[in-house]
VOBAGU-411827 format. One line per 4 residues: number of its first residue (from 1); their letters; for each residue x, y, z of C-alpha. Coordinates in pm, 1 decimal, decimal comma. Example, Ala and Ser with C-alpha at 12.3 -4.5 7.8 and 13.67 -1.06 7.14 Angstrom:
BEGIN
1 = AS = 1230,0/-450,0/780,0  1367,0/-106,0/714,0
END
This chain:
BEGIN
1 = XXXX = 0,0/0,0/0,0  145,6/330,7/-123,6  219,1/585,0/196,3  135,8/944,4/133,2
5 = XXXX = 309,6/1211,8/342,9  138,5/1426,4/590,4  152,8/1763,1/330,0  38,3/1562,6/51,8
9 = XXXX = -279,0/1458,5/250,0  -352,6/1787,4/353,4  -358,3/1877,0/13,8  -561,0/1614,1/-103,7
13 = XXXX = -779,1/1698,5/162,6  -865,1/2028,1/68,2  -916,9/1979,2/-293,1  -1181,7/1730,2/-229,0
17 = XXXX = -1374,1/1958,9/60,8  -1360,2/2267,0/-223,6  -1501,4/2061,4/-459,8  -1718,9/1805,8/-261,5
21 = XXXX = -2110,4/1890,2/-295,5  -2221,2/1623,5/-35,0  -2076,5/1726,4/318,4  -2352,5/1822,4/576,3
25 = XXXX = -2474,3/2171,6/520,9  -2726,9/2389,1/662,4  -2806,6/2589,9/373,3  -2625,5/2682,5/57,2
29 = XXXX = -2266,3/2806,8/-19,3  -2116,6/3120,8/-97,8  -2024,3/2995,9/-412,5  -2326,6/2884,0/-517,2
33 = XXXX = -2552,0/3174,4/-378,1  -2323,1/3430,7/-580,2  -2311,7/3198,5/-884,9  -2709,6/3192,0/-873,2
37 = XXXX = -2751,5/3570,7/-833,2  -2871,2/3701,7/-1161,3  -2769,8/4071,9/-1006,1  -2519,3/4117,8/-746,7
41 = XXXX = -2458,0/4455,9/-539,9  -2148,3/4399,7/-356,7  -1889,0/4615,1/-190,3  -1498,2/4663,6/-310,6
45 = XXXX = -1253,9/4667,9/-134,8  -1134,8/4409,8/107,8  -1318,0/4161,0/319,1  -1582,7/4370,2/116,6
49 = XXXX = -1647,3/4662,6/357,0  -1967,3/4804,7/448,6  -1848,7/5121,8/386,1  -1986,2/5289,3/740,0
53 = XXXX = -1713,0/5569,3/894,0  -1691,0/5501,7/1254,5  -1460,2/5621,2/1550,9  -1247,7/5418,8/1824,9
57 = XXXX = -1233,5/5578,1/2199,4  -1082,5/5398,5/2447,2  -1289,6/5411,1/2762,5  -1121,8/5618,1/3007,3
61 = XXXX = -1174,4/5840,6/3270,2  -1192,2/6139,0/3072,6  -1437,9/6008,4/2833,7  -1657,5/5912,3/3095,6
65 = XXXX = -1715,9/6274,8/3213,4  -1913,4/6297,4/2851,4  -2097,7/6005,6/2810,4  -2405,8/6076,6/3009,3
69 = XXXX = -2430,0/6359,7/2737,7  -2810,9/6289,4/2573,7  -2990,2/6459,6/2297,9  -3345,0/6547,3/2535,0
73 = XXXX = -3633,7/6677,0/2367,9  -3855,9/6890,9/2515,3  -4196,3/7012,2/2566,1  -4136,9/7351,4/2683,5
77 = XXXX = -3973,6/7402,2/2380,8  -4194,3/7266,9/2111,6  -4513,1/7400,9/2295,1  -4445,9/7644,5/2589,2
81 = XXXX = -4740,0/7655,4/2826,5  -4526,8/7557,2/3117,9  -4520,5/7909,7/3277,3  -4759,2/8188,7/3281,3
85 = XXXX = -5118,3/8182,9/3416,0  -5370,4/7928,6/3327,7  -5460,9/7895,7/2946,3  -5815,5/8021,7/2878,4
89 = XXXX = -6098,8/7782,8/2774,5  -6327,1/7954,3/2533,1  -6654,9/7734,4/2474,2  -6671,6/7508,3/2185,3
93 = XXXX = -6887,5/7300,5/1970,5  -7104,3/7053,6/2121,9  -7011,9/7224,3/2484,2  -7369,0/7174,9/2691,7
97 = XXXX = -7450,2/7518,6/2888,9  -7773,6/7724,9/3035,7  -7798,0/8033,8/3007,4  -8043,7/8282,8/3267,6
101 = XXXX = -8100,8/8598,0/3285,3  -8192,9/8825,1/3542,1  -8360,3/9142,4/3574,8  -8365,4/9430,4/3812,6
105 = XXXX = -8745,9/9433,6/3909,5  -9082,4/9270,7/3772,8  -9203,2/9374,2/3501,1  -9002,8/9326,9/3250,8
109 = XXXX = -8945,2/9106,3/2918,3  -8870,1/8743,6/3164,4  -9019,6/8846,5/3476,4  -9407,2/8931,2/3511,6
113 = XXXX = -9557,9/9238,5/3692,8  -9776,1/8980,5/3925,9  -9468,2/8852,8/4067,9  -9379,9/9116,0/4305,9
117 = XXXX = -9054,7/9130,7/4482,9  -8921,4/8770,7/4548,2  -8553,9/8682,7/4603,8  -8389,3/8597,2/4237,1
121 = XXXX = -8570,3/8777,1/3970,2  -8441,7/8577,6/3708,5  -8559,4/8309,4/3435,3  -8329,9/8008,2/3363,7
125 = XXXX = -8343,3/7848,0/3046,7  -8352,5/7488,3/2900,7  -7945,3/7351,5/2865,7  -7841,9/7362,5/2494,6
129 = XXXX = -7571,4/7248,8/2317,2  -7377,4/7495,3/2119,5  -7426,4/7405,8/1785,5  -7195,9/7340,3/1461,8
133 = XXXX = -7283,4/7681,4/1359,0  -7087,3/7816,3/1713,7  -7421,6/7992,2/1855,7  -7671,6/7977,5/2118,0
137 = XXXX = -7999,0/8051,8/2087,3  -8184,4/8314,8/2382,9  -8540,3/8437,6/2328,8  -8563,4/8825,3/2165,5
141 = XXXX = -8189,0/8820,6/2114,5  -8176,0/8541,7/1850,7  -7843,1/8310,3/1742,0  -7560,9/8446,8/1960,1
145 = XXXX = -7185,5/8379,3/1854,1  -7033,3/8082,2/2122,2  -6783,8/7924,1/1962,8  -6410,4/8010,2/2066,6
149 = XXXX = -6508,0/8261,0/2283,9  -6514,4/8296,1/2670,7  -6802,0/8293,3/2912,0  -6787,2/8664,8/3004,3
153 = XXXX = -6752,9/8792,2/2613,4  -7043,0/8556,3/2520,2  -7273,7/8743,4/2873,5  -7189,6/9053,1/2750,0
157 = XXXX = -7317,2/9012,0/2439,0  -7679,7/8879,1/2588,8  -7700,9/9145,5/2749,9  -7660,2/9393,0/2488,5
161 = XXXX = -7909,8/9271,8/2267,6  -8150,5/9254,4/2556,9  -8092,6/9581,9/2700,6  -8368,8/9755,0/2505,1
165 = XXXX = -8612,3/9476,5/2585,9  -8545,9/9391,4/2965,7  -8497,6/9574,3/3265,6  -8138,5/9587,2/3333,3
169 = XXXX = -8058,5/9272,6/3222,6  -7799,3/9023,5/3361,4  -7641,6/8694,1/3174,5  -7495,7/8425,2/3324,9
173 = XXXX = -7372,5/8138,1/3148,1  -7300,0/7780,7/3349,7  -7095,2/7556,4/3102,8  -7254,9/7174,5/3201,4
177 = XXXX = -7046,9/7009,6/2990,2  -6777,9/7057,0/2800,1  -6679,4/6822,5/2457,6  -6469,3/7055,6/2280,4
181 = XXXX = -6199,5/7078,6/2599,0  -6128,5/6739,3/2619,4  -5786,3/6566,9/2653,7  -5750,0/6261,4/2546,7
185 = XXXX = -5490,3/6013,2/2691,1  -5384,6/5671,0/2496,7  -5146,6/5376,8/2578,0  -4981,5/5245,7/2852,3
189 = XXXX = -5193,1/5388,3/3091,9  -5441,9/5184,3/3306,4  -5764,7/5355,6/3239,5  -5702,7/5518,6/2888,8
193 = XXXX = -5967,8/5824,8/2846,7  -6063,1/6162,7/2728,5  -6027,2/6380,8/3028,5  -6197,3/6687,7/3034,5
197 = XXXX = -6023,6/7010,2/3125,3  -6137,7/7232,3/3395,0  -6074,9/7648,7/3444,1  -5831,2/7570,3/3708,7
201 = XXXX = -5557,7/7440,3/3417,3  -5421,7/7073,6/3404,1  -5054,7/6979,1/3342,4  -4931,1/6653,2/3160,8
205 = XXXX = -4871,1/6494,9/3473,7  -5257,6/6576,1/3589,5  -5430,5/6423,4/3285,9  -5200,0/6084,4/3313,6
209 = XXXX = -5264,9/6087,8/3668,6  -5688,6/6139,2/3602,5  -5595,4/5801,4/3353,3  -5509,8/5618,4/3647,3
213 = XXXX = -5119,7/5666,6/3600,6  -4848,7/5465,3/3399,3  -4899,5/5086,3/3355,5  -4579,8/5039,4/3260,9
217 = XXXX = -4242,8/5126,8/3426,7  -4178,8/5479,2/3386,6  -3798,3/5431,6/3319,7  -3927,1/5243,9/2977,3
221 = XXXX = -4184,1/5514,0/2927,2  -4187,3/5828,8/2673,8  -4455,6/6079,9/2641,9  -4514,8/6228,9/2300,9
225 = XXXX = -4798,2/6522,4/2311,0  -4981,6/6567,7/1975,6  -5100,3/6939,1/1949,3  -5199,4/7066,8/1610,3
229 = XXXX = -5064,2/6886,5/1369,6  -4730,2/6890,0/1554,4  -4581,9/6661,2/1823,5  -4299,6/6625,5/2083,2
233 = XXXX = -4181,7/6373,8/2344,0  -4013,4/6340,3/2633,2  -3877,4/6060,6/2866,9  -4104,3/5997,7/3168,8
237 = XXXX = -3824,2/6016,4/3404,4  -3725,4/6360,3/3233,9  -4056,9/6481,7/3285,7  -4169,6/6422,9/3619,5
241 = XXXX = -3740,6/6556,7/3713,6  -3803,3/6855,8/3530,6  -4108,0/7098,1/3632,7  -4058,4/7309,3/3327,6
245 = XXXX = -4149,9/7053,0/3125,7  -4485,4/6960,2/3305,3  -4664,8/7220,5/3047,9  -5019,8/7333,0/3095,2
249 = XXXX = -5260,1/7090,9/2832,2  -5506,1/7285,2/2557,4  -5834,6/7159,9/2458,6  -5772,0/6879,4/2140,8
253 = XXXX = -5448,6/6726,2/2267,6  -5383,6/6401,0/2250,7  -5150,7/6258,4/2512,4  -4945,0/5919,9/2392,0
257 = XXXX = -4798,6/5696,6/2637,0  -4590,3/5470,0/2510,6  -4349,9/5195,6/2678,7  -4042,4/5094,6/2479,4
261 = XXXX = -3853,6/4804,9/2622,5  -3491,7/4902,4/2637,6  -3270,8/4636,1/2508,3  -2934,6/4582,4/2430,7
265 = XXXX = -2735,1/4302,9/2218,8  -2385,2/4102,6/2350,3  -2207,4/3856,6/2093,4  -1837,2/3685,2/2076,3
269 = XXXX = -1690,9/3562,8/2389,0  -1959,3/3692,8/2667,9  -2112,3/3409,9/2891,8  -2407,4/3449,7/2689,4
273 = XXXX = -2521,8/3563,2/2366,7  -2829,8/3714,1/2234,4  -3087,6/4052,0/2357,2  -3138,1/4144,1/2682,1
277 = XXXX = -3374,4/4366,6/2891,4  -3303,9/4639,5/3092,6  -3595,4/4539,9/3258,0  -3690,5/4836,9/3513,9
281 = XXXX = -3325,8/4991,7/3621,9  -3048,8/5166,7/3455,9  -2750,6/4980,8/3389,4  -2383,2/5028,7/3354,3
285 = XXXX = -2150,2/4866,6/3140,3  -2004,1/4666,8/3388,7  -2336,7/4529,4/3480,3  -2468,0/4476,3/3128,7
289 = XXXX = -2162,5/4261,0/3096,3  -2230,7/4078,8/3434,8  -2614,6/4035,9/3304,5  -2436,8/3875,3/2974,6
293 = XXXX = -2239,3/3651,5/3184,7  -1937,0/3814,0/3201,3  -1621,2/3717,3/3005,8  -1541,4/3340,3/2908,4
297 = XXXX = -1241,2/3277,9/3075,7  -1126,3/3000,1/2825,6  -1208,1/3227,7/2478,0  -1208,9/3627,5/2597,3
301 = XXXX = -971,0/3888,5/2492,9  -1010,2/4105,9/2817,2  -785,6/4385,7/2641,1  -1073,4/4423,0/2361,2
305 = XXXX = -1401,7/4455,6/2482,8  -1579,5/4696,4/2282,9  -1970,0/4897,5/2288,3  -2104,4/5015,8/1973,9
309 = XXXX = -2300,4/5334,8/2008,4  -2411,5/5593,2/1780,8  -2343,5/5954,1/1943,2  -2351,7/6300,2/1882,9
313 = XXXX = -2113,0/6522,9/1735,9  -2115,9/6739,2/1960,4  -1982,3/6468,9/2276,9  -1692,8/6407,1/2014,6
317 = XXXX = -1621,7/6749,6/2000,3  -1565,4/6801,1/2360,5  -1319,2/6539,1/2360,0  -1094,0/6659,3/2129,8
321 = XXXX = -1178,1/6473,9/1825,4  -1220,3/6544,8/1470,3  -1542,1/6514,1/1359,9  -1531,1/6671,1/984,6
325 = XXXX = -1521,9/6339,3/787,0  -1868,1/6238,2/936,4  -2119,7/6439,4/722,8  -2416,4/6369,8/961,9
329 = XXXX = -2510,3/6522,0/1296,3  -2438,3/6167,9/1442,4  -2107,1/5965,4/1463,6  -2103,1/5590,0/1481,5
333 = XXXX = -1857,3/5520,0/1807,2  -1670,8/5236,5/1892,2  -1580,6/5227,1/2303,4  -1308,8/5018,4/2347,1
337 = XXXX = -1262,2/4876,8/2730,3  -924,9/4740,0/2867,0  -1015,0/4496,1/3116,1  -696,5/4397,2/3193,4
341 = XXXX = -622,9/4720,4/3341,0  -737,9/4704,6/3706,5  -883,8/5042,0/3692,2  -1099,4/4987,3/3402,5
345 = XXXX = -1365,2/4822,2/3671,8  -1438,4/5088,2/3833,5  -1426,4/5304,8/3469,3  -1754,3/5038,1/3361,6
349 = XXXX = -1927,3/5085,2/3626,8  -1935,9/5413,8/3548,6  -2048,1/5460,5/3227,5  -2398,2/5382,0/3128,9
353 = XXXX = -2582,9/5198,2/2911,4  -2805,0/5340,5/2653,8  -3091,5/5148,7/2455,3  -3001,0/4911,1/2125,3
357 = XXXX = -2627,6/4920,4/2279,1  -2445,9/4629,4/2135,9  -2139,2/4471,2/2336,3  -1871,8/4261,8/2137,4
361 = XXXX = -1584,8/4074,9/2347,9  -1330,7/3948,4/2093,5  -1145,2/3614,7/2128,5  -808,2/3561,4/2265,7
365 = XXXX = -539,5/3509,3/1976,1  -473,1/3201,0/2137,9  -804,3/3070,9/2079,2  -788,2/3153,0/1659,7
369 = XXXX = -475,4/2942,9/1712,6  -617,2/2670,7/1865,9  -891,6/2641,4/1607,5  -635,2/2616,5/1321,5
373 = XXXX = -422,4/2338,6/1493,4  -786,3/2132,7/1578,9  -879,7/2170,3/1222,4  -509,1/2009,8/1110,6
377 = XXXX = -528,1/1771,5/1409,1  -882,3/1614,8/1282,8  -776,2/1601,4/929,5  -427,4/1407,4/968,7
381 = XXXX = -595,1/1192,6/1221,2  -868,4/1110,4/920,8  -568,9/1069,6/684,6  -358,5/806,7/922,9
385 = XXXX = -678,6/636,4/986,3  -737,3/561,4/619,1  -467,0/252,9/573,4  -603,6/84,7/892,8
389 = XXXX = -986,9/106,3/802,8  -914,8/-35,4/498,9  -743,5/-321,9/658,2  -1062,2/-303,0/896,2
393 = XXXX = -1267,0/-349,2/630,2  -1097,0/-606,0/428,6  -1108,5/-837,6/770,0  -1488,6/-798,2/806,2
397 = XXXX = -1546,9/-904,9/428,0  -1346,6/-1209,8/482,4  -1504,9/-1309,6/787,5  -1843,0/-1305,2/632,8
401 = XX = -1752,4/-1479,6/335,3  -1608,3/-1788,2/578,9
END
């Protein structure tokens, strides 16, 4: 039997696993999916980049007096309201209200002569609704204007149409219900509801409270107020910190509650692999690798544990770096953590964790070396193992044969 030498069967071994069709496979090749594309869109370069600019920081202590820098937005700034006196509520369409009017003795157009002196010369009216047409309707004055204007504008005008008619009359208008200053409050709240605004002036926080509060944890909740065919949010957490942003509601808001799980991704060498939760805390670095399972002790890289993170320019600016390659107000980031450095503990512990943060711990160069030798180990075993199973096999043929 001829003896091949150990380089000739790694040779051999390779040319038949390039062109071998029938090993165990999950799916299809590279080969064959690029040879089957009728169009392919592919990057040049090598290793075929994707092509996206990104910068590497090294975690240190200086960087971590910047990373807690957040883009906030506001709703003091998109809407104002959160100072001043209380917004005026001017009646509306399909607002119920009754309407009476009083006059100085009998006699006159509502009260009759026979009456005499009695406490209250005054008639009160049926309740009306204001109609689409904004008006109310009072006997000898006719269709009176109601619609976007207040109380005491809408009296005064009763009472100048009367004023020929009835003896010193007096308006007064009691609003029953109102439809057109309503609030109403959707989402994660447990008794979702249109709320409906009162003289004294509700906040944000009023109107979620009068929807029987969050049902969700408020460090996973945002608030986004809809207001004329604009919007804004906020973070919970940022509103209830920040009484400037706790802005007086208006009559047609609509108040969104929303919970968004916050959720970031570890792969390589970490303990485990896969999304996790924030669940209701903040966390730090050091703890979203501890919630990951930490660093595999047989694979890890300590000296390369790196956070991707898209920031602002504006954090990389105060650090020092040069942000005019990166046409866009945000810069993809790289944080790059030395674990082998004692300090750099107490450095990830320190910096927090945002949402859709992914963590990457390389491998050990040791461990890309042991892969190559355990490939070359199982296919020179394979090779010396070829003269004695064909001596195996020759026995057993023989032996049934006898």
């Amino acid at each position: 039997m001829k003896i091949y030498s150990v380089s000739t069967l790694l040779l051999l071994a390779a040319t038949a696993l390039a062109g071998c069709t029938s090993l165990p496979s999950s799916g299809p090749s590279e080969k064959s999916v690029e040879q089957g594309a009728a169009i392919k869109v592919t990057s040049a370069g090598k290793a075929k980049a994707v092509g996206i600019d990104y910068a590497l920081v090294d975690l240190n202590k200086t960087v971590l007096n910047y990373v807690s820098d957040s883009v906030t937005s506001s709703l003091a700034g998109g809407f104002g309201g959160g100072r001043g006196g209380v917004p005026a509520l001017p009646l509306g369409v399909g607002d119920v209200v009754q309407v009476a009017v009083f006059e100085s003795q009998s006699g006159g157009l509502f009260i009759p002569s026979d009456a005499g002196s009695r406490p209250g010369n005054f008639v009160t009216l049926p309740q009306q609704t204001i109609a689409r047409d904004g008006t109310v309707s009072v006997p000898y004055a006719g269709r009176i204007p109601a619609a976007g204007r207040v109380v005491e504008d809408v009296q005064a005008d009763i009472e100048d149409r009367l004023a020929n008619r009835a003896i010193e009359p007096q308006a007064l208008i009691t609003k029953i219900s109102s439809r057109s200053a309503q609030v109403a409050v959707l989402g994660d709240v447990r008794e979702p509801a249109k709320i409906e605004l009162s003289e004294a002036g509700e906040r944000v926080l009023d109107v979620i409270s009068e929807a029987g509060g969050l049902s969700a944890p408020g460090t996973e909740t945002y608030i986004t107020l809809q207001r004329r065919g604009r919007s804004a949010t906020v973070h919970y957490d940022h509103l209830v910190a920040t009484p400037a942003e706790n802005i007086y509601v208006a009559p047609g808001d609509t108040i969104l509650v929303d919970r968004e799980r916050r959720t970031y991704l570890a792969f390589g060498a970490a303990g485990l692999n896969g999304r996790f939760d924030f669940e209701e805390s903040d966390l730090t670095f050091g703890e979203a690798l501890g919630k990951a399972g930490g660093l595999l002790d047989s694979r890890a890289n300590p000296g390369q544990v790196m956070l991707y993170r898209v920031v602002s320019k504006s954090m990389l600016t105060k650090l020092g770096v040069d942000v005019s390659r990166f046409a866009t107000d945000t810069v993809p980031v790289i944080f790059r953590a030395n674990m082998r450095d004692p300090a750099a503990f107490f450095a990830v512990q320190k910096f927090p964790m945002q949402d859709k943060d992914i963590l990457y711990v390389t491998n050990s160069d040791s461990v890309e070396l042991l892969k190559f030798l355990n490939i070359l180990n199982s296919v020179t075993s394979t090779a010396a193992g070829v003269p004695s199973d064909a001596v195996s096999a020759r026995d057993a043929v023989r032996e049934l044969a006898d």
